[in-house]
C-alpha positions, 0 to 999 in steps of 0.5 A: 500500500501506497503512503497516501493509502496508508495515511488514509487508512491510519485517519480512519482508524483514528476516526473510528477511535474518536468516535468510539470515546464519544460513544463511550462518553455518551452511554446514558448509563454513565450519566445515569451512574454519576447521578445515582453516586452523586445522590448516593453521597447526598444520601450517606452524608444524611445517614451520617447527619442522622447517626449523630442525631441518635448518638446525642440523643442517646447520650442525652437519654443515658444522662437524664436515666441517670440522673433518675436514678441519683434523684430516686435515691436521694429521696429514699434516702431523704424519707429515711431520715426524715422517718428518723428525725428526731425534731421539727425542723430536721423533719421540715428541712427534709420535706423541703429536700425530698420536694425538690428532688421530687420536682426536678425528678418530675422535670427529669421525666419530663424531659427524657418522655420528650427525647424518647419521642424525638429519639422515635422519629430519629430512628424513623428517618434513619429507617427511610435513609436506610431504605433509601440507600439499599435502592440506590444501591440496587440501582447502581448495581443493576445499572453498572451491570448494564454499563459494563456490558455495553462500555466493554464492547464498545472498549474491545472494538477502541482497542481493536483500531488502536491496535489498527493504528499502532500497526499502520503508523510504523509503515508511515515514513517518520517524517510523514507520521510527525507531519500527521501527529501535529495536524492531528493535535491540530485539528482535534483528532482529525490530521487528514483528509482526501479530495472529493471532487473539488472539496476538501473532506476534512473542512468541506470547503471547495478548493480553486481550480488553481489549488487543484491543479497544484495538488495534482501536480505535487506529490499523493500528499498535500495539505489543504491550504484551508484547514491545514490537514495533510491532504491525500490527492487523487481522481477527487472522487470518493465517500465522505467520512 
């Protein structure tokens, strides 16, 4: 095969390869995943926001239960002595202490009743979170699932041109590959092109008969004095790609 041939054959396989990526790119399900990871973080971060909810509150139950327990005892023992007393106002002091043991106790019960019910509703909303996440989960693992299969075909057809390409480059020239690599950086993937009929196939603009002319007259491979790609010439009859 001719340089020209060759050339031609090495833009396709990039082509190919460029198009491959922006299939790959575009699998919906790679959206569809990146949407479902993005709403899963947003998710955790509230099953975390909601754990630390529950562990204050446990820790604020733990310590009301126990300060219960201390009030409790405190009055026992208070109604102890006072059933021991041996005057008046050791009695009357007593009754002052156990009254006021009892009102913060009946303020202590009052306050752990309350935190039981928030603590209630807590655990309700780290159910629906967990509910949550197991959806999300299933989802992504079904949608992976789907993405895998699709990606990896589409990965084994890239690595079959890329295999193409690295075989076609060694049978350019050095001086003709560079010329084409540049271009290619260039012009976004896309470093050569061909004439059909009188138009440039990597731009689409209509080159002068003069242009022409001088193409012909050159060697198989030009450069588009338009868009700069290295330029196959030949009968400039062909198939757009």
């Amino acid at each position: 095969m001719s340089d020209a041939g060759v050339l031609l054959e090495l833009a396709e396989a990039d082509y190919s390869i460029l198009k491959l990526k922006k299939q790959l790119d575009e699998l919906p399900q790679r959206a569809r995943l990146l949407e479902l990871r993005t709403k899963k973080a947003e998710v955790d971060a509230k099953a975390e926001q909601v754990a630390q909810m529950r562990r204050e509150n446990e820790k604020a139950i733990k310590a009301l239960q126990d300060e219960e327990v201390v009030l409790s005892d405190r009055i026992a023992k208070a109604k102890e002595k006072s059933n021991n007393a041996a005057n008046y106002k050791e009695v009357l002091a007593l009754g002052k202490e156990i009254d006021s043991h009892a009102k913060r106790l009946e303020k202590t019960e009052f306050e752990l009743l309350k935190l039981m019910e928030k603590l209630d509703k807590i655990i309700e909303v780290e159910a629906q979170v967990q509910t949550a996440l197991s959806r999300l989960k299933k989802q992504d693992g079904e949608l992976l699932s789907v993405y895998q299969s699709k990606a990896g075909a589409i990965k084994r057809e890239m690595l079959s041109s890329q295999e193409m390409r690295e075989r076609l480059a060694k049978e350019l020239p050095a001086n003709l590959l560079a010329r084409y690599e540049r271009a290619c950086k260039a012009k976004g993937g896309k470093g050569a092109a061909h004439i059909i009929r009188t138009h440039c196939s990597g731009c689409h603009v209509e080159l002068t008969e003069g242009q022409l002319e001088k193409l012909s007259g050159g060697s198989q491979i030009g450069e588009c004095p338009y868009c700069h790609r290295l330029l196959v010439v030949g009968d400039r009859q062909g198939h757009a790609r």
